[in-house]
N, CA, C and O atoms as a Tinker XYZ file with bonds, in Angstrom:
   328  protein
     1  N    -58.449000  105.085000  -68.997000    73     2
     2  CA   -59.901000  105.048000  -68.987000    64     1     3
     3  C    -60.413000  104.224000  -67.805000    63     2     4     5
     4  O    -61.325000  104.652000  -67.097000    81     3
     5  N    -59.795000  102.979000  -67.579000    73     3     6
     6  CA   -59.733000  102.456000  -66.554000    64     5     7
     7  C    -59.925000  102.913000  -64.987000    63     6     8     9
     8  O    -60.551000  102.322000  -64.106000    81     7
     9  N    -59.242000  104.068000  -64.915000    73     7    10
    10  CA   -59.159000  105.216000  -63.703000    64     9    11
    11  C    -60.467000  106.060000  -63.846000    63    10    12    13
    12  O    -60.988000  106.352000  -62.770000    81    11
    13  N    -61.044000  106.472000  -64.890000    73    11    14
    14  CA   -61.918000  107.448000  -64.982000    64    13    15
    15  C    -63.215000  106.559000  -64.600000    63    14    16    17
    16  O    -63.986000  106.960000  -63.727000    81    15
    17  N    -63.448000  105.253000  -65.329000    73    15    18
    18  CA   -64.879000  104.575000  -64.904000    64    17    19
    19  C    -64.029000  104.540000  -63.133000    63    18    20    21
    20  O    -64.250000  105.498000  -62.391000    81    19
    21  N    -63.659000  104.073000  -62.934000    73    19    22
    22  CA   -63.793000  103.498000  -61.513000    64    21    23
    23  C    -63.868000  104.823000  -60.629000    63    22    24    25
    24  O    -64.543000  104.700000  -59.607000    81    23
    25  N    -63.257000  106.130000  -60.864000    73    23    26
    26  CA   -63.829000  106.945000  -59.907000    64    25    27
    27  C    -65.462000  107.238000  -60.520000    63    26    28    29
    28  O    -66.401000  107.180000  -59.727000    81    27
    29  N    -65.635000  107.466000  -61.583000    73    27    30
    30  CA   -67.293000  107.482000  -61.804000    64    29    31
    31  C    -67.964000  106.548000  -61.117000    63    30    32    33
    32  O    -68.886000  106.998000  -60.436000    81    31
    33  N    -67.818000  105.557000  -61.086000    73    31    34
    34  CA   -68.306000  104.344000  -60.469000    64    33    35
    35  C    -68.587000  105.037000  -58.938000    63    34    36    37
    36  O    -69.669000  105.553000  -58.658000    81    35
    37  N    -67.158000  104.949000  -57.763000    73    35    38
    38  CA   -67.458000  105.758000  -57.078000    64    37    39
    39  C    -68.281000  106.856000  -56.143000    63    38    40    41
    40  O    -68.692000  106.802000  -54.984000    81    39
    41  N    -68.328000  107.756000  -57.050000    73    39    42
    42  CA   -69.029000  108.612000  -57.254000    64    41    43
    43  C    -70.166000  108.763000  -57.224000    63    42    44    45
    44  O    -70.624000  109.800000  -56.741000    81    43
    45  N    -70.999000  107.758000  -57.739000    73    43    46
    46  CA   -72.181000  107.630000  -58.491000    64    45    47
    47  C    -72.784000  106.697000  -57.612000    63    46    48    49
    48  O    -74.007000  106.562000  -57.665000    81    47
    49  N    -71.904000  105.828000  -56.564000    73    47    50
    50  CA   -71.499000  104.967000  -55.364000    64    49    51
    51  C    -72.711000  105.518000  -54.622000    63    50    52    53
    52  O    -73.854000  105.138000  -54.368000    81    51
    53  N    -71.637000  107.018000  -54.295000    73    51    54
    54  CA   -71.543000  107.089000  -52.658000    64    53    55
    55  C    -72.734000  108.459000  -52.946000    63    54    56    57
    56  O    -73.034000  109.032000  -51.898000    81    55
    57  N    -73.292000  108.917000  -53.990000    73    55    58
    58  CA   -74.423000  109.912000  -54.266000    64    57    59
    59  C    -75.748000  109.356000  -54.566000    63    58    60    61
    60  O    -76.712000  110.064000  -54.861000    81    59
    61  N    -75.780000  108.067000  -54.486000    73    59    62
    62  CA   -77.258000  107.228000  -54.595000    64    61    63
    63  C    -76.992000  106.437000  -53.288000    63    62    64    65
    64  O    -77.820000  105.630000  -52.864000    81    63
    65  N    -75.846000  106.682000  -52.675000    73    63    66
    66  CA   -76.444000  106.424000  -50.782000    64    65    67
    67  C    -75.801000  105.150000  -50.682000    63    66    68    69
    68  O    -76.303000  104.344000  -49.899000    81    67
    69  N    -74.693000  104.789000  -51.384000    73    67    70
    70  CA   -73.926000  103.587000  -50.902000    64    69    71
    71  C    -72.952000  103.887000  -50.105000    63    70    72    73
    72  O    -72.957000  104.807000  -49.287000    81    71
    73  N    -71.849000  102.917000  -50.371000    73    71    74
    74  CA   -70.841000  103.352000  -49.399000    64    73    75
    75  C    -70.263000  104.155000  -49.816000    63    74    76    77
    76  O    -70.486000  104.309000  -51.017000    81    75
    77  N    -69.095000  105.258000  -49.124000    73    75    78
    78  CA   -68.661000  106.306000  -49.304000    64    77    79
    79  C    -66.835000  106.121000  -49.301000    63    78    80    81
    80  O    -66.056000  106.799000  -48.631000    81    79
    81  N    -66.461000  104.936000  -50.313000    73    79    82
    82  CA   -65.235000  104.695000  -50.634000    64    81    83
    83  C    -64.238000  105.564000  -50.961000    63    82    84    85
    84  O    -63.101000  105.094000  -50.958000    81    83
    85  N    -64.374000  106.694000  -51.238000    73    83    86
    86  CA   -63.654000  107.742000  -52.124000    64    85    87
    87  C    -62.802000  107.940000  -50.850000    63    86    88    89
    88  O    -63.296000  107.912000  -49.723000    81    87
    89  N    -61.129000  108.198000  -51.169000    73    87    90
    90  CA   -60.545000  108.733000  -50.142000    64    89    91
    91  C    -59.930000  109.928000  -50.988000    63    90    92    93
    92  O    -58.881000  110.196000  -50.402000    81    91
    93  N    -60.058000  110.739000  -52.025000    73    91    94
    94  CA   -59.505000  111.039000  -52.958000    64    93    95
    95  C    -59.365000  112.297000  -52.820000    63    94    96    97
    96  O    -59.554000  112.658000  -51.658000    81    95
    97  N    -59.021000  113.395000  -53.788000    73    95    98
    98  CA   -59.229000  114.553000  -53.466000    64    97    99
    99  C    -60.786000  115.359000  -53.804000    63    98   100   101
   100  O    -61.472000  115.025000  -54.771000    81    99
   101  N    -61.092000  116.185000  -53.077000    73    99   102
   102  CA   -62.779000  117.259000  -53.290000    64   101   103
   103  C    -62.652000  117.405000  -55.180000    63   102   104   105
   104  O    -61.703000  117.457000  -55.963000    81   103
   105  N    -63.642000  117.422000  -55.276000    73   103   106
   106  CA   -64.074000  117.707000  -56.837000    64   105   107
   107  C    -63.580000  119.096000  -57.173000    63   106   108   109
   108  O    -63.254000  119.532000  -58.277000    81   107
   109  N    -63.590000  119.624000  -56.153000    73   107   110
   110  CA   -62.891000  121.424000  -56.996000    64   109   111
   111  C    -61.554000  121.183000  -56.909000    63   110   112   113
   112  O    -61.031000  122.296000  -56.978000    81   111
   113  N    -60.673000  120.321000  -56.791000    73   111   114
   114  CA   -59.504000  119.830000  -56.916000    64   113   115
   115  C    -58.797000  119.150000  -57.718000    63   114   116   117
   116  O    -57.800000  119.336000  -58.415000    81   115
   117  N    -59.651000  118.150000  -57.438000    73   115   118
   118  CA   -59.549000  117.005000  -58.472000    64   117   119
   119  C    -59.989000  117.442000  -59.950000    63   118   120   121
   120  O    -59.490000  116.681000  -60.780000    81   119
   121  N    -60.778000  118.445000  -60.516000    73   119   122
   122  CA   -60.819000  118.579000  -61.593000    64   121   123
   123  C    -60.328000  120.105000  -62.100000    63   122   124   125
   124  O    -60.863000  120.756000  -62.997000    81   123
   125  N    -59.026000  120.554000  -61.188000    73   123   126
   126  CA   -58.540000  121.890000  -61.489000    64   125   127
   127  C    -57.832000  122.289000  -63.026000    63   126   128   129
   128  O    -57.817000  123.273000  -63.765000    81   127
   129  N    -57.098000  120.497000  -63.025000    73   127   130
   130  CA   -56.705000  120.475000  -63.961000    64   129   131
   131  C    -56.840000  120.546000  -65.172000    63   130   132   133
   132  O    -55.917000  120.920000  -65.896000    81   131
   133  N    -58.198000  120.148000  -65.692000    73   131   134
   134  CA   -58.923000  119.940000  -66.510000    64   133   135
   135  C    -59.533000  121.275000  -66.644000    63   134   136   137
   136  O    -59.880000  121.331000  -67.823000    81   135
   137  N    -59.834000  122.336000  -66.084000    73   135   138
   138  CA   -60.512000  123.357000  -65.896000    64   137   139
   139  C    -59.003000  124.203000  -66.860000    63   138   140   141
   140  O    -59.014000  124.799000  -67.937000    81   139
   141  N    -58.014000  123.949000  -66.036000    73   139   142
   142  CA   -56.891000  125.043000  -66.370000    64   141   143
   143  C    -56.398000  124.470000  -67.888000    63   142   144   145
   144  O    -55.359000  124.838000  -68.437000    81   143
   145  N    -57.401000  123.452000  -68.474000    73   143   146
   146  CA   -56.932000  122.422000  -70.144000    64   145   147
   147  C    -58.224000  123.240000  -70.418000    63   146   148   149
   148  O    -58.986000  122.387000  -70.874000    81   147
   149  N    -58.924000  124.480000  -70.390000    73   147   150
   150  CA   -60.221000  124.567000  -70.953000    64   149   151
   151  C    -61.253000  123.767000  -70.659000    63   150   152   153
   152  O    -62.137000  124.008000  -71.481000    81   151
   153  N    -61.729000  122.606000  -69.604000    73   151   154
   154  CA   -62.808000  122.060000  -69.507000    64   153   155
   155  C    -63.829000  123.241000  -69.215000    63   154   156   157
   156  O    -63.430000  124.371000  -68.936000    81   155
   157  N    -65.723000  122.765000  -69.333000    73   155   158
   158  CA   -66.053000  123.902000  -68.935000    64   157   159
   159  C    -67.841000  123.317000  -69.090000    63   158   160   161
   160  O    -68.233000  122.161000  -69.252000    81   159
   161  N    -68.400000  124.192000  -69.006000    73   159   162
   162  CA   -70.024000  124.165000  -69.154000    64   161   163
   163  C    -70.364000  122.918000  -70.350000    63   162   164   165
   164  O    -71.124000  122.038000  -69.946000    81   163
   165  N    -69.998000  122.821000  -71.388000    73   163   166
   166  CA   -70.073000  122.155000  -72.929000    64   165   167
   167  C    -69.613000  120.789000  -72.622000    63   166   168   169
   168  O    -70.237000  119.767000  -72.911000    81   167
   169  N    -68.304000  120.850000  -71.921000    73   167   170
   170  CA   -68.041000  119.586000  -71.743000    64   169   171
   171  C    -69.006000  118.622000  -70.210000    63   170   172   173
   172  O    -69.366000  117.445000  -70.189000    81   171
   173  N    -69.172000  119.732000  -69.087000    73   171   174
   174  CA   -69.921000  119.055000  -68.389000    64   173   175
   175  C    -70.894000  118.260000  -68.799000    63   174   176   177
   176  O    -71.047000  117.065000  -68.545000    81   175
   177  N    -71.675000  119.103000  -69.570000    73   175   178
   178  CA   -73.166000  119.121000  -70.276000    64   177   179
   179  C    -73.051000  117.616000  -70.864000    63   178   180   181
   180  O    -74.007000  116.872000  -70.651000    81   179
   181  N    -71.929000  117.116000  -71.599000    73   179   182
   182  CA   -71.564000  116.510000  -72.816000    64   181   183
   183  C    -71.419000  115.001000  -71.782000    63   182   184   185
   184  O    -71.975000  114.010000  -72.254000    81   183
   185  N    -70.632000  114.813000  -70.292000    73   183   186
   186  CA   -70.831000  113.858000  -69.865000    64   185   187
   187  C    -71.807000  113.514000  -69.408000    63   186   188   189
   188  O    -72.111000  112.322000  -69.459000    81   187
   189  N    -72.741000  114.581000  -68.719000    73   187   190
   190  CA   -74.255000  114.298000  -68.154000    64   189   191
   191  C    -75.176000  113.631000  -69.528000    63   190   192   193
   192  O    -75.865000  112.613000  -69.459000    81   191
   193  N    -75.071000  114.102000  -70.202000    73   191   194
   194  CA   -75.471000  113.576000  -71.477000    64   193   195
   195  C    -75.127000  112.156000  -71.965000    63   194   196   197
   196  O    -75.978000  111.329000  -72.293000    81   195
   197  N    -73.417000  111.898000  -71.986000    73   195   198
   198  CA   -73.331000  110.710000  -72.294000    64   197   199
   199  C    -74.049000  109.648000  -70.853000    63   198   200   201
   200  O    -74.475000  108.532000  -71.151000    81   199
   201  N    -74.096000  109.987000  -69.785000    73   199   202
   202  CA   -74.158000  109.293000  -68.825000    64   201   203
   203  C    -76.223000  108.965000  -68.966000    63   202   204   205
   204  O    -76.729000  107.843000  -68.946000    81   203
   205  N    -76.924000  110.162000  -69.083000    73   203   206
   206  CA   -78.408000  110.158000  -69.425000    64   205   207
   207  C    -78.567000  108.815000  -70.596000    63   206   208   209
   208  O    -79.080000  107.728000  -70.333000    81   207
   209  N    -77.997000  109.216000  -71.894000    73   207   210
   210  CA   -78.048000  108.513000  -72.673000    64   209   211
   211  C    -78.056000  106.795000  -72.553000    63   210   212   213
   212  O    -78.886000  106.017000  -73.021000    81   211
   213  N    -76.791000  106.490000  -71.730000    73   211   214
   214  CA   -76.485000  105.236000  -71.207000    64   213   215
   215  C    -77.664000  105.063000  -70.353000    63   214   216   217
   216  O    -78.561000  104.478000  -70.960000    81   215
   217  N    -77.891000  105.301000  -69.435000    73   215   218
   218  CA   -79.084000  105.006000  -68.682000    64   217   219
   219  C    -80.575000  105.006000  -69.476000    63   218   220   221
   220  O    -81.609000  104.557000  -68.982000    81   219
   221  N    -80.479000  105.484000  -70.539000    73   219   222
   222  CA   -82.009000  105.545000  -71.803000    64   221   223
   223  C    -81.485000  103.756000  -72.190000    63   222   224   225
   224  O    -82.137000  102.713000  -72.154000    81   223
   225  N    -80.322000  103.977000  -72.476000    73   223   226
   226  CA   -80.364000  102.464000  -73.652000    64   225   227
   227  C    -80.216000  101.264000  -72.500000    63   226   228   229
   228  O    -80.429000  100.096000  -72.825000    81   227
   229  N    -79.906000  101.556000  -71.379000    73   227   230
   230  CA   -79.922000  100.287000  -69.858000    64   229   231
   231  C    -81.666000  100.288000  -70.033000    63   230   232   233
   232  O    -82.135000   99.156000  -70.149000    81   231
   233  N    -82.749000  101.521000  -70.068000    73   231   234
   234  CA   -84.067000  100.786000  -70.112000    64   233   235
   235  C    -84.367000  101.777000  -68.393000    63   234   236   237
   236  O    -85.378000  101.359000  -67.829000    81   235
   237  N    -83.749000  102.750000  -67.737000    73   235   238
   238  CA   -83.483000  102.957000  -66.294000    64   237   239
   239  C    -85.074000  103.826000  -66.241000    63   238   240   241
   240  O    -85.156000  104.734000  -67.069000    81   239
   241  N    -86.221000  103.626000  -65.406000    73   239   242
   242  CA   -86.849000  105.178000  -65.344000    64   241   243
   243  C    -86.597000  106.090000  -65.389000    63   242   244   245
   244  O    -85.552000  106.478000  -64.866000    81   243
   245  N    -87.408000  106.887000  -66.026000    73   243   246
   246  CA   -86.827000  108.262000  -66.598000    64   245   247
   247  C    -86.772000  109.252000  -64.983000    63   246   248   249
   248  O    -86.161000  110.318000  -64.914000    81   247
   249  N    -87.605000  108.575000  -63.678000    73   247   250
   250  CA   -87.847000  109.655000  -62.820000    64   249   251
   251  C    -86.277000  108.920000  -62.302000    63   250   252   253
   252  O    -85.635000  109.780000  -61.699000    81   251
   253  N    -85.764000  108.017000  -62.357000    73   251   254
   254  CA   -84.621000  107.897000  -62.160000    64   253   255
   255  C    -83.358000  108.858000  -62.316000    63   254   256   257
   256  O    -82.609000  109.513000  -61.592000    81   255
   257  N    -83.570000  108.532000  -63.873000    73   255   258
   258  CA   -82.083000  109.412000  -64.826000    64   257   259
   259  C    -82.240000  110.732000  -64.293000    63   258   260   261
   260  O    -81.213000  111.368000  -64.058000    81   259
   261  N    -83.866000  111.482000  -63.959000    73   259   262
   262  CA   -83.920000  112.438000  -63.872000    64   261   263
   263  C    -82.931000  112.925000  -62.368000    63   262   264   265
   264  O    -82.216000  113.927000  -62.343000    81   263
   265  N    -83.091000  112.049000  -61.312000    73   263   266
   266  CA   -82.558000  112.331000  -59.936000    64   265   267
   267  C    -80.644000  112.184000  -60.472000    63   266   268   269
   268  O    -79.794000  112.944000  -60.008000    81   267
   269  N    -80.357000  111.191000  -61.377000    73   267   270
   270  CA   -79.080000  111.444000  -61.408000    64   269   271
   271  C    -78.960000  112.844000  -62.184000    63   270   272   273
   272  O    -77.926000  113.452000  -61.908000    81   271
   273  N    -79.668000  113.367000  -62.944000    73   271   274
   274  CA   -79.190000  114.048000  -63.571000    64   273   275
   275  C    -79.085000  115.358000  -62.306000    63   274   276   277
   276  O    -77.917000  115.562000  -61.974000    81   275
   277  N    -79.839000  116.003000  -61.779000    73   275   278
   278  CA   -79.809000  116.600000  -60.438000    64   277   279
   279  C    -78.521000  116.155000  -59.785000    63   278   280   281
   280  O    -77.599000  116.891000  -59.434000    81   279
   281  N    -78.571000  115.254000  -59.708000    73   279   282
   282  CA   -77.078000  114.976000  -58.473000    64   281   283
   283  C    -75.675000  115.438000  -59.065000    63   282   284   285
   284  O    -74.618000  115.815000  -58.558000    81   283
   285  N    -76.221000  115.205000  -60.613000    73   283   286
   286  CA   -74.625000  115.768000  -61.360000    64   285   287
   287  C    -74.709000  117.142000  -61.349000    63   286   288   289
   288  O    -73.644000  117.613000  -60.949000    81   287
   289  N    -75.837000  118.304000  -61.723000    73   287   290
   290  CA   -76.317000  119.607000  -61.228000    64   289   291
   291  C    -75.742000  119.642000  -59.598000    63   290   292   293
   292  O    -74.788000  120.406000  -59.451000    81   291
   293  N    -75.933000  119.340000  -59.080000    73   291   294
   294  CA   -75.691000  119.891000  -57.599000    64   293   295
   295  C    -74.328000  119.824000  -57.539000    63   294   296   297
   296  O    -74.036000  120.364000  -56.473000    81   295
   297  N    -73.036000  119.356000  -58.249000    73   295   298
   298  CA   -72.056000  119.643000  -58.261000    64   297   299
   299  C    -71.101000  120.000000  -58.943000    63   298   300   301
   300  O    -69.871000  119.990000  -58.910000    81   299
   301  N    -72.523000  120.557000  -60.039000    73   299   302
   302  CA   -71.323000  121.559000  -61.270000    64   301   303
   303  C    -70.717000  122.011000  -60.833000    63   302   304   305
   304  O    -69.550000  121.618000  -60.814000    81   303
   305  N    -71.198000  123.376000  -60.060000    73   303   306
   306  CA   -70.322000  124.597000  -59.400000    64   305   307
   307  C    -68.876000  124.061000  -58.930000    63   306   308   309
   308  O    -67.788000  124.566000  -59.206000    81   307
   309  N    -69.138000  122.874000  -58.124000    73   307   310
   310  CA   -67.704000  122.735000  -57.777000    64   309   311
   311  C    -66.784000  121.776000  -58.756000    63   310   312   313
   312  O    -65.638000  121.989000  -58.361000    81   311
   313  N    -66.724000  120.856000  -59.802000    73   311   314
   314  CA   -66.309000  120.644000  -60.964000    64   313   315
   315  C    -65.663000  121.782000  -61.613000    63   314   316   317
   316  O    -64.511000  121.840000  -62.045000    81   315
   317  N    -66.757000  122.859000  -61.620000    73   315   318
   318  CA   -66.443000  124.010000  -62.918000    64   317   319
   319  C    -65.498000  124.966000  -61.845000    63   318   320   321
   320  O    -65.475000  126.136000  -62.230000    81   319
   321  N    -64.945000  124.799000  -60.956000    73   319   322
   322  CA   -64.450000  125.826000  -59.988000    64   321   323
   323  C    -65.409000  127.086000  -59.594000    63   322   324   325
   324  O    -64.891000  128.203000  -59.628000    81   323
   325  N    -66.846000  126.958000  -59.206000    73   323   326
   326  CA   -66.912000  128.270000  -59.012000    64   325   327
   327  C    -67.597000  128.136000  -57.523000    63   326   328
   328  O    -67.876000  129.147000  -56.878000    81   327
């Protein structure tokens, strides 16, 4: 779990305009695996959600959560392989 916050962390880094630490592999890569375990639309949905949620109970503006939630949209396609 340890591994999963810290690339979220990351992530979430270098898409609200920080530094761009990631040396890792592209997201249609890095989550092939998970795709070829059945990941899919339900489960995306399900982290954007847990991640919205967390940001409701932090207190974050909603025009906030709203821009993360977009930033996680702009890279379904490549998450979901398509």
């Amino acid at each position: 779990m340890e591994r999963q916050i810290r690339k979220q962390k990351t992530f979430l880094t270098m898409a609200f305009g920080g530094p761009a630490n990631y040396s890792g592999e592209g997201l249609r890569s890095a989550h092939s695996r998970a795709r070829e375990q059945g990941m899919g639309e339900k489960h995306f949905d399900a982290v954007v959600g847990h991640l919205r949620e967390t940001l409701q109970e932090l207190e974050v503006a909603s025009g906030l959560i709203g821009r993360v939630e977009a930033i996680c949209d702009s890279v379904r396609a490549d998450v979901l392989g398509r």
